[in-house]
Residue frames as qw, qx, qy, qz and C-alpha x, y, z in Angstrom:
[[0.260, 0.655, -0.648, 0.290, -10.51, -27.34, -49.57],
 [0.532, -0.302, 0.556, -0.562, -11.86, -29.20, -46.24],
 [0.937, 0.243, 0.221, -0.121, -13.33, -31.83, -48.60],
 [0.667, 0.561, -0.470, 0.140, -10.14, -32.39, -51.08],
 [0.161, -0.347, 0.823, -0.420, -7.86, -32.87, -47.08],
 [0.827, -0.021, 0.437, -0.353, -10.78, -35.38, -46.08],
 [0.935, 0.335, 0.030, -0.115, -10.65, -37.45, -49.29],
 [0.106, 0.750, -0.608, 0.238, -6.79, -37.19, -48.94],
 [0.429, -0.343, 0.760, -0.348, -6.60, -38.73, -45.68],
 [0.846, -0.034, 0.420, -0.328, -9.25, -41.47, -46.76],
 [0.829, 0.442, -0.340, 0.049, -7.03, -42.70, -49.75],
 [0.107, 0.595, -0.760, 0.239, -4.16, -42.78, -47.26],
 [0.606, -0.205, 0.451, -0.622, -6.05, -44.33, -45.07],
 [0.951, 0.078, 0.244, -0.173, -7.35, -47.32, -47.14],
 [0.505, 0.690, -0.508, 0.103, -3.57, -47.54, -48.88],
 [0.020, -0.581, 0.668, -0.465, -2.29, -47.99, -45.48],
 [0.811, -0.073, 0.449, -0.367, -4.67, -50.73, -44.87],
 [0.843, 0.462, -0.256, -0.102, -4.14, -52.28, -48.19],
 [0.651, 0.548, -0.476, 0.222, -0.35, -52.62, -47.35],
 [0.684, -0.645, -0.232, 0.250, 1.44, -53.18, -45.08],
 [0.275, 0.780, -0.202, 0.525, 3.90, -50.02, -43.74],
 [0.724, -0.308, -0.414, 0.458, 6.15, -49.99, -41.69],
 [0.222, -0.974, -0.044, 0.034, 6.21, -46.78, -39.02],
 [0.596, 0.154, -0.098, 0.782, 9.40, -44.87, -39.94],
 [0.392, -0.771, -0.284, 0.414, 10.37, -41.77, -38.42],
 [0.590, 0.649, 0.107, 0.467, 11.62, -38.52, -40.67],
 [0.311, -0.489, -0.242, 0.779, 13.20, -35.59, -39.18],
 [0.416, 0.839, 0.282, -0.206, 11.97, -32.77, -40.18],
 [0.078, -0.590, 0.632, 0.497, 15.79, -32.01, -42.29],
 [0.286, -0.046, 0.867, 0.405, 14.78, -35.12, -44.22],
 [0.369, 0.667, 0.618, -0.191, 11.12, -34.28, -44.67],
 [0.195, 0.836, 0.155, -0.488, 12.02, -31.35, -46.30],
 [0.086, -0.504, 0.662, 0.547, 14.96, -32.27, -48.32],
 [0.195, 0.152, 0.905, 0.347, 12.65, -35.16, -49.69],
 [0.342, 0.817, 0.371, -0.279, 9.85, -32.06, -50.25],
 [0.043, -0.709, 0.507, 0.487, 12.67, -29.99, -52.39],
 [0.284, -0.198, 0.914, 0.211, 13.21, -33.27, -54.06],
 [0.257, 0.330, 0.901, 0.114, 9.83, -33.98, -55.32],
 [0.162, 0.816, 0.179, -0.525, 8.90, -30.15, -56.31],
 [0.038, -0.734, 0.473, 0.486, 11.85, -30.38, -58.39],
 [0.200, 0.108, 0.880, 0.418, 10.11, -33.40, -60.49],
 [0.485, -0.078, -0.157, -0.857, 6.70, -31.66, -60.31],
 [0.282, -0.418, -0.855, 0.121, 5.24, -34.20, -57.98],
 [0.353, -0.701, -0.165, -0.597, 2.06, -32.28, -56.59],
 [0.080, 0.497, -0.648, 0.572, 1.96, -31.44, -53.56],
 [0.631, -0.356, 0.407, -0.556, -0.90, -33.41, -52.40],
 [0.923, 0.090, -0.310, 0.210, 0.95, -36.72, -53.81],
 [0.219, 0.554, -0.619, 0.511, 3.96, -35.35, -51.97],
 [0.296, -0.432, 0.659, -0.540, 2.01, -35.80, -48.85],
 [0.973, -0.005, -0.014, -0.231, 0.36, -39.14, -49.37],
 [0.553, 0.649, -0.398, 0.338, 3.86, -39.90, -49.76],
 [0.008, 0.394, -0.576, 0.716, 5.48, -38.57, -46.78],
 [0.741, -0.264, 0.235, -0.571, 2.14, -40.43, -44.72],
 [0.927, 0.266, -0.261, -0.033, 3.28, -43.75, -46.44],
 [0.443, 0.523, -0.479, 0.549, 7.12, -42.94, -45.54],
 [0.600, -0.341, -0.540, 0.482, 5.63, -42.78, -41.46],
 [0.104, -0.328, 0.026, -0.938, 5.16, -38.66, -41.66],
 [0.028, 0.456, 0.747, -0.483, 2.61, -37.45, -39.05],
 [0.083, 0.816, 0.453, 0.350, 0.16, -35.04, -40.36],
 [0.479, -0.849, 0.047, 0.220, 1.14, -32.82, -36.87],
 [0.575, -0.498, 0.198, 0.618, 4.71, -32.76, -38.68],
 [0.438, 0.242, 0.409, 0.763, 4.00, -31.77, -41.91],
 [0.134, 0.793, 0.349, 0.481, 1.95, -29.31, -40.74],
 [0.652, -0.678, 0.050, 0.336, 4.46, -28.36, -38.23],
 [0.397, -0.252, 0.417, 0.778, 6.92, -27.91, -41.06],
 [0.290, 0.622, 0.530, 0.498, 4.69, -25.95, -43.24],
 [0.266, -0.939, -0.181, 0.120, 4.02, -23.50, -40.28],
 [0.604, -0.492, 0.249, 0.575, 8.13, -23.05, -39.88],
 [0.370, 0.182, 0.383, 0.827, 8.61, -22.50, -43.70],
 [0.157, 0.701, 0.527, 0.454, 5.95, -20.34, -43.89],
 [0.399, -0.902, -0.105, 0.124, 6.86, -18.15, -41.16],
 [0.554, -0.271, 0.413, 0.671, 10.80, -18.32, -42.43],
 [0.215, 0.324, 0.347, 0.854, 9.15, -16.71, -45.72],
 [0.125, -0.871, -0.465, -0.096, 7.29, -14.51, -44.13],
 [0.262, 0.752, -0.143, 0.588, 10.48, -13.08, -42.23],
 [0.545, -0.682, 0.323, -0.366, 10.06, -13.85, -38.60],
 [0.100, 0.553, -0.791, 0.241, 12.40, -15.33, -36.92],
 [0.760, -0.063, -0.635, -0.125, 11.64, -19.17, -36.10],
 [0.680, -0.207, -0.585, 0.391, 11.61, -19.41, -32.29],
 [0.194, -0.028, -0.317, 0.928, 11.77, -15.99, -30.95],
 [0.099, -0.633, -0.727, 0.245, 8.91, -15.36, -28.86],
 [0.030, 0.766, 0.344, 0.542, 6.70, -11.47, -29.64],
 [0.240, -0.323, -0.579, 0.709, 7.59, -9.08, -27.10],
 [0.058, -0.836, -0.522, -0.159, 4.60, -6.56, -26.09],
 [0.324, 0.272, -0.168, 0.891, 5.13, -3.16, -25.49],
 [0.238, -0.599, -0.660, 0.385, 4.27, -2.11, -22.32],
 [0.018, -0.920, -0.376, -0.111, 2.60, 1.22, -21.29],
 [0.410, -0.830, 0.092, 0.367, 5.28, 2.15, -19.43],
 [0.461, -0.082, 0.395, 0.790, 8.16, 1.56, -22.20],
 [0.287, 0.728, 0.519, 0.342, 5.54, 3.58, -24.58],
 [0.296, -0.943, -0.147, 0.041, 5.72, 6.70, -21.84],
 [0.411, -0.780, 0.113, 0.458, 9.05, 6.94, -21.74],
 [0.539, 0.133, 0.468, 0.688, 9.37, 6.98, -25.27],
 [0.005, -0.809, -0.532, -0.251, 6.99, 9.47, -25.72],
 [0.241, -0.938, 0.053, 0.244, 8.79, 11.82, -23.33],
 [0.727, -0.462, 0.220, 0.459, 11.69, 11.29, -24.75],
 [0.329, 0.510, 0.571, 0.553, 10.59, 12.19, -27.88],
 [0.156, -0.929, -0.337, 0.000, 8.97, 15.39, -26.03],
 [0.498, -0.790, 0.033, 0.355, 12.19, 16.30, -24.48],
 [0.514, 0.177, 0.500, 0.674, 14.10, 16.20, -27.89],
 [0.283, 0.493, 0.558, 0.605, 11.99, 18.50, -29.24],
 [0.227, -0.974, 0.002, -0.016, 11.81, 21.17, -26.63],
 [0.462, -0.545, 0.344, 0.609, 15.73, 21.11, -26.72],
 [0.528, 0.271, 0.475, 0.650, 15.60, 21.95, -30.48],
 [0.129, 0.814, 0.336, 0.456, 12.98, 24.26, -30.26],
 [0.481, -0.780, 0.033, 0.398, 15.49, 26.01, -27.25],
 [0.578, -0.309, 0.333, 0.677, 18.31, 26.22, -29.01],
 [0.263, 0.606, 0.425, 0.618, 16.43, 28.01, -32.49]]
């Protein structure tokens, strides 16, 4: 897989020499709408990005938007940060749970 990205880059690489390109900027709304776009002819996906490198893509953004979609299908929320759970919130769930369940077993 490491080799097939290398030999990637080095066709962009000598394309981008061959021609001249002019550095455009995508947002990542357009990157994606023009990924949607070219799934939906059955361009592959490593022509997509030779593509999008031609077009002025960074590498750092498409693999910035791959991380986002792939975390959007994964389910997690895009920006919201893990919160740990401390010892202490653990403890007082734990009693609280305790204290539930000596008031049920009072009241039987």
């Amino acid at each position: 897989m490491k080799q097939y990205i290398k030999l990637i880059i080095i066709i962009v690489l000598l394309t981008m020499g061959a021609t001249p390109v002019v550095a455009q900027s995508m947002s990542d709304d357009k990157v994606i709408e023009y990924i949607l776009k070219e799934q939906n002819k059955g361009t592959s996906q490593s022509q997509i990005v030779i593509q999008l490198m031609q077009k002025g893509v960074t590498i750092e953004q498409i693999r910035r938007i791959k991380a986002k979609y792939n975390k959007q299908k994964s389910g997690e929320v895009v920006g919201a940060k893990k919160r740990k759970t401390t010892r202490r919130r653990k403890k007082i769930t734990s009693e609280r749970k305790l204290s539930t369940t000596k008031r049920k077993m009072t009241r039987n």
